[in-house]
Structures are given as structure tokens and as C-alpha cells.
N, C-alpha and C positions, 0 to 999 in steps of 0.2 A: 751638789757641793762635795767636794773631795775632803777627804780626812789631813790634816797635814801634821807626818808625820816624821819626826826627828828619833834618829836611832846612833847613840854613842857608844861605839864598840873600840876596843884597844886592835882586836884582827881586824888589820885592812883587806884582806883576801875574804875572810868570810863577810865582811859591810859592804864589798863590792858585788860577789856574788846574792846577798838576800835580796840589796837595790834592785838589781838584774831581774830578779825572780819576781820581787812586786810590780815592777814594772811590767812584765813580760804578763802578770795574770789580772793588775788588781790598776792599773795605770787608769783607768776611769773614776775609781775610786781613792785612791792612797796619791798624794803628792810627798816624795820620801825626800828628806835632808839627813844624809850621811854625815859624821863626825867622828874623828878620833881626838881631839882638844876641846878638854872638856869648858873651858870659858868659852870659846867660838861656837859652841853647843847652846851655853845656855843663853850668851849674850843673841843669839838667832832667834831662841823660842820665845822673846820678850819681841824682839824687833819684824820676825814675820808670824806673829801670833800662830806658832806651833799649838796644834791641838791633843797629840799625845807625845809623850819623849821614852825611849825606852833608854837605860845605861847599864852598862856593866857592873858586873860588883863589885870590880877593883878600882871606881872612880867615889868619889865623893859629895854627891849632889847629895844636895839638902831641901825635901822634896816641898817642904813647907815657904822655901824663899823661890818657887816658879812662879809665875805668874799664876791667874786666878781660874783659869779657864784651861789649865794646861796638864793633860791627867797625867798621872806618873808611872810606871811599874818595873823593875830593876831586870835585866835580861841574864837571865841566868842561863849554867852547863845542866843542869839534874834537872831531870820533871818534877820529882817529888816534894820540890820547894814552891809555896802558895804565895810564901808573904817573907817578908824581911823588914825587921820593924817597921810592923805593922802598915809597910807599902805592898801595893802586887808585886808577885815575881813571875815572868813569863820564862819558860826555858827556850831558849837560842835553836836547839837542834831537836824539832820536832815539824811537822810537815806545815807548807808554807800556809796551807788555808787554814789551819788550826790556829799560828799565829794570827794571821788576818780577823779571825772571828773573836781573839784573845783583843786586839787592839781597836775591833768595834765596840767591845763590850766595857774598856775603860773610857770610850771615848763618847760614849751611852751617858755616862756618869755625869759629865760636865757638857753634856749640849744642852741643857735649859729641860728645866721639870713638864716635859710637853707626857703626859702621857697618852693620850688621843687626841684626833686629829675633830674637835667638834665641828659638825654639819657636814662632815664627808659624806663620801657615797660610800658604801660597802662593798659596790660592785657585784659581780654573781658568784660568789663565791658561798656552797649548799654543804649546810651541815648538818651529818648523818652520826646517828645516837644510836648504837648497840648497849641493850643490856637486858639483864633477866630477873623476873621475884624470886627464881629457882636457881640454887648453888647446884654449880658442879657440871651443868652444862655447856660450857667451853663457849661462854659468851663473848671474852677477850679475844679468844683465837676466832671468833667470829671477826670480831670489829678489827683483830687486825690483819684479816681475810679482806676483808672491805676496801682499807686502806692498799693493801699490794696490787687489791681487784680494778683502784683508782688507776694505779700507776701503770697495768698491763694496757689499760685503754687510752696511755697517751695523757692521763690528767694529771694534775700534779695535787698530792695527798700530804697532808699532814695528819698523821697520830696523836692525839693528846689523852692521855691515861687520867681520867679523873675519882679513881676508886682509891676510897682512904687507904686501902694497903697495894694498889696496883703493882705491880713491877713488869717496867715498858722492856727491861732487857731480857726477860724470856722469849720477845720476839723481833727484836729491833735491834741494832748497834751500830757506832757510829762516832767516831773520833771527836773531840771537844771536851771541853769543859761545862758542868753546872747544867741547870736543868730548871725544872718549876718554880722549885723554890724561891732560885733569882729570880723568876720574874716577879711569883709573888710582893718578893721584898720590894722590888720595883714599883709594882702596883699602888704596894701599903704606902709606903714613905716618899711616893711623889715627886723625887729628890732627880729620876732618870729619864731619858729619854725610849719608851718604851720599844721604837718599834727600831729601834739601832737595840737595844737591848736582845729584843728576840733575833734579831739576824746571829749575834754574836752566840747565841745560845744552842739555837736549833738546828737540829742534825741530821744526816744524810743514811742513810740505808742503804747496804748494796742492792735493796731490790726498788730502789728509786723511794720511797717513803721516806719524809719529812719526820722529825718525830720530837719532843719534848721528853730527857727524862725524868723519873719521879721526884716528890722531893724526898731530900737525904731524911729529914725528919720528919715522921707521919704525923705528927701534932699538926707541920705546915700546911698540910694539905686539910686536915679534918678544921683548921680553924678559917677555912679559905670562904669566902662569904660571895651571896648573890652576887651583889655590885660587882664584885672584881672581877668576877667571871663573866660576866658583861663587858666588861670594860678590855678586857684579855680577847673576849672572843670578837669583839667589834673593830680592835688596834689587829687582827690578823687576817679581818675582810676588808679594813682600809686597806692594808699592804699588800691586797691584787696578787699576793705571792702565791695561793694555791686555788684549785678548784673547786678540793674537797676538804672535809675539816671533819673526820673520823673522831668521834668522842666515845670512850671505853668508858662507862658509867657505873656505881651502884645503883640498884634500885630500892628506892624508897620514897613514902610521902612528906619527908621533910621536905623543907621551904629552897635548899640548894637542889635537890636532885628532881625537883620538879621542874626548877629553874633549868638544868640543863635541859629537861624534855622541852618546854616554852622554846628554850634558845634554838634548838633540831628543827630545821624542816621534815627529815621524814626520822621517825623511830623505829626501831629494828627489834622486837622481841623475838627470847629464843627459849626455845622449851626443846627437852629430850625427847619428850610423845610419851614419858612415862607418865602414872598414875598420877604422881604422887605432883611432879612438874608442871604437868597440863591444871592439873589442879589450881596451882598456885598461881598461871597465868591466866587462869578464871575469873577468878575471885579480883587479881587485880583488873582486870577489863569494867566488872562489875564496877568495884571504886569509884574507876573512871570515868565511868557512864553516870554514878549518881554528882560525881564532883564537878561534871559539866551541866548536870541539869541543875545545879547550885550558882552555875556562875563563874566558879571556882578556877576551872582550868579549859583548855580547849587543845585535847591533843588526841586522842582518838581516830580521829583522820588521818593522820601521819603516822597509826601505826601498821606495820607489816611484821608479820611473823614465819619463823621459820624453824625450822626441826635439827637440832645439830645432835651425833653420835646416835644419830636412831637407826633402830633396827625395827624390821618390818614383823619380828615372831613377840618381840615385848616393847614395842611400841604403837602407837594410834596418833595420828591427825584428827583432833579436833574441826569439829565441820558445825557445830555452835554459833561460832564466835561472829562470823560475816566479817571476818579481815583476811586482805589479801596475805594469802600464803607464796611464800618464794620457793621454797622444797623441802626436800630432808636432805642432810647429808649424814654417810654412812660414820660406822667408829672406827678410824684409823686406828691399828694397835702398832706400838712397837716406834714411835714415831715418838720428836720433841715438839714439843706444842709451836715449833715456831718452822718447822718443817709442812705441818700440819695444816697452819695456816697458808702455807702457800700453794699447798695442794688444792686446800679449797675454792682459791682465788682461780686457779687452773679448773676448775667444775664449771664455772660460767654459771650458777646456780646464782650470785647474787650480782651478778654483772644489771640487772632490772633494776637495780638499786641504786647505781653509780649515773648520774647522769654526766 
């Protein structure tokens, strides 16, 4: 089903060339109606039930007399404009697919409170869970080693940073607007259509990675609950849209971050090969082992481990444990963490990981 989309703009040279340009990229998706009069505009979006209308500032629509199904957002010159009483505002002169993903995401809002799709299939789509009991071992730039390690092998990867303080832009960037949070919000109030939501959301890498970024407010993510993240991670294997689903995680035995190990097919543990690290990934193996002979959990199987910033004179592989090890990789000096990871993606060290 195509978007149908009405756009009232006073320049006819720029309404004829954006037409051009939806058409030329987006023509399977977007059915576009041009206007420059704005009753021919609105008396359209009542008669071919328009699904989004975008108008300029200098007209006068009254967002509350559209129809009921018909989202709204005011097509502005500046980026830096969000809203205008209290409607969206999209800026005019920014790149065509950012608009596009601006006009799935209001048109998310009014396609009916679908937020998964009950009894689908999930398709094959393998979700791998880096994380560590030990700070400071460069777990992130693991997983988002993982994620670049997907895309150099032809898959198509999504990032999702699930650590109450994560920040995806150390390693990730990527034109759009908004990030977890929307989805969250989405999630919570039921009100969106989830998986036009995340289209409209989720962003592109120049090194081919998908990515979600954080949310703006760390409360959003620390008050984010089992179910949703179910429901998040289930509406993104219905949509067949990637192969891999790279989750950046805290570790701990709370009831969410267990839940993400539950939701992982394989987990990725990472220690330095220091004392003090190997230690910590001890002790939680041990946990593990008595919380499955409890009942309790079942993930053990799925995990692999691996040695990041070791060095062979102050560090050790643990030979204890009977989990498959993937390597070590060495300590990059001098390097940004998101440099870093792509180096390690180029080691082919976790390429065993990526199916």
C-alpha cells in the first residue's frame, strides 16, 4: 500500500522538482499530490483520503478541521524548527530520504494501533548479545565490531544499544531524526503503527549498519521493561529487514538484562585476560551454571567468549571455563573507539560469529 501524499507549497519550481525526486526514488511507496491553492488542497485530502499533507507556513490550515486519518506537519525553510503550535514541522531543504523517513514516521501515527503483527513468522533473522561483568574492556566496540563484521559479509545488520547510559554515536552516524525513545513511546501508548515507525526511525551508516540512536533521556531507557523489548525485538524479525540484530547490553541479573540474554541466540562475553576481569567472568559463569540447574535460565550454551585489548605479557586466557573462545584482540592506542571497531571487524577474529 503506497502512502498518499499531499504537499502544499507556495514555490512551484521547488513542488515540481521534490514530485520529480519522490517519484524518481520513493514512486512504489509515496503516491504524491502537488498543490499550490490551498482549498484544492484540502478539499483533495477529504475526497481521495490523503494520508499525510505537508503545507507551508505561509498558508493557513487548521490542522484539527483534516480529516481523521490525515496526519499533519507544517513544511518549513530551517531545520531547527520541531513543531509550530504544537503540530510537526518538517524542513523543505534537507535530503530527499530524510524527508521520506519524516513522512513515514507521521504517517506511523494514524495507520491504526497495529503494533505487531500476532502469529507471524520472524523469519531467520539471529540475534547476537555482546556484553561484559567487567568495565572498561571495550565491550561496545566489540558489538559494534560485530555489527560492521555483519555488513563486510554481505548481511544486513542492525545495532541496537541497550545500556542505560549507551551512546550509539561513538560509533555509528547517520542522517534522521529521533531514535529509541520514539519507539519506546510507541511501544508504551499503542496509539502507532510500529513497524512504519521504525522505518521512519532507523538509520544508515556509511559502513552499511542499521542503527537506533539512544534515547535523549536515560530514565527512557532504564524504565524500558521486558515485554517491550519483546515486542521491539519480535516487530524487527517480522519485518525480514535484517539478518543480524547486534544488541550492545549491560550485564547484570536483573529480570531485563536477562531477558535480553533469553531473547540472543548466541552471547558474546568479553574479558581483557586481566586478573581482575577473568575474575568477574568467573564468578558470573558460575551463577549461571547454578541458575540453570535451578530452572531459572537457560543460556550457557550460547555463550562464547573472547579477549579484547589483551596483551600476551599482562594478560591470560582462561582454559577453566569449557566455552568456546573466538581470540584476543590486541590494544589499539591512539585510535577512536569507532575507528577501532572497524579495525577489528577487518581481523576476521569474530567473523565465526556472524552467520
Amino acid at each position: 500500500m503506497k502512502i498518499k501524499l499531499a504537499i502544499l507549497e507556495k514555490d512551484a519550481v521547488y513542488l515540481q522538482r521534490i514530485s520529480v525526486a519522490f517519484h524518481n526514488k520513493y514512486a512504489d511507496k509515496l503516491e504524491v499530490y502537488s498543490f499550490t491553492d490551498q482549498e484544492t488542497a484540502l478539499e483533495t485530502a477529504k475526497e481521495a483520503k490523503i494520508n499525510v499533507l505537508l503545507a507551508g507556513e505561509e498558508y493557513s490550515v487548521e490542522p484539527e478541521n483534516l480529516p481523521e486519518r490525515c496526519a499533519f506537519a507544517w513544511f518549513v525553510d530551517t531545520p531547527d524548527v520541531e513543531h509550530i503550535n504544537q503540530s510537526a514541522a518538517v524542513c523543505k531543504y534537507q535530503k530527499i530520504d530524510i524527508i521520506y523517513k519524516q513522512i513515514v514516521s507521521l504517517y506511523s501515527e494514524i495507520a491504526g494501533d497495529i503494533v505487531t503483527t500476532a502469529g507471524g513468522e520472524e523469519g531467520k533473522t539471529s540475534v547476537i548479545c555482546v556484553l561484559s561483568p567487567a568495565g572498561g574492556v571495550g565491550a561496545s566496540t566489540v558489538a559494534a565490531a560485530c555489527a560492521i563484521s555483519s555488513c563486510r559479509q554481505g548481511k544486513r545488520a542492525l545495532y541496537l544499544n541497550l545500556e542505560k547510559y549507551g551512546t550509539v554515536s561513538s560509533y555509528f552516524q547517520g542522517d534522521g531524526l529521533g531514535g529509541l525513545g520514539d519507539v519506546l513511546y510507541a511501544i508504551k501508548s499503542q496509539k502507532s503503527n510500529l513497524a512504519l515507525k521504525l522505518e521512519g526511525l532507523v538509520r544508515q551508516d556509511k559502513s552499511g549498519v542499521h542503527f537506533l540512536p539512544e534515547c535523549n533521556i536515560v530514565l527512557d531507557r532504564m524504565e524500558m521493561k521486558t515485554e517491550e523489548l519483546d515486542v521491539l525485538l519480535r516487530q524487527i524479525k517480522l519485518s525480514e529487514s535484517y539478518d543480524n540484530i547486534v544488541l550492545d547490553a549491560d550485564f547484570s541479573f536483573d529480570p531485563f538484562e536477562m531477558e535480553v540474554m533469553k531473547q540472543a541466540g548466541r552471547i558474546l562475553l568479553v574479558s581483557d585476560g586481566s586478573r581482575n576481569a577473568n575474575a568477574k567472568v568467573r564468578r558470573v559463569c558460575e551463577a549461571l551454571k547454578i541458575l540453570e540447574q535451578q530452572g531459572k535460565c537457560s543460556v550457557l550454551n550460547k555463550v562464547m567468549l573472547i579477549y579484547n585489548r589483551f596483551h600476551s605479557q599482562t594478560a591470560k586466557m582462561m582454559d577453566d571455563l569449557q566455552l568456546p573462545v573466538l581470540g584476543g584482540i590486541q590494544n589499539f592506542k591512539g585510535a577512536g573507539e569507532a575507528q577501532i571497531a572497524v579495525e577489528i571487524a577487518k581481523m576476521g577474529v569474530i567473523e565465526k560469529l556472524i552467520q
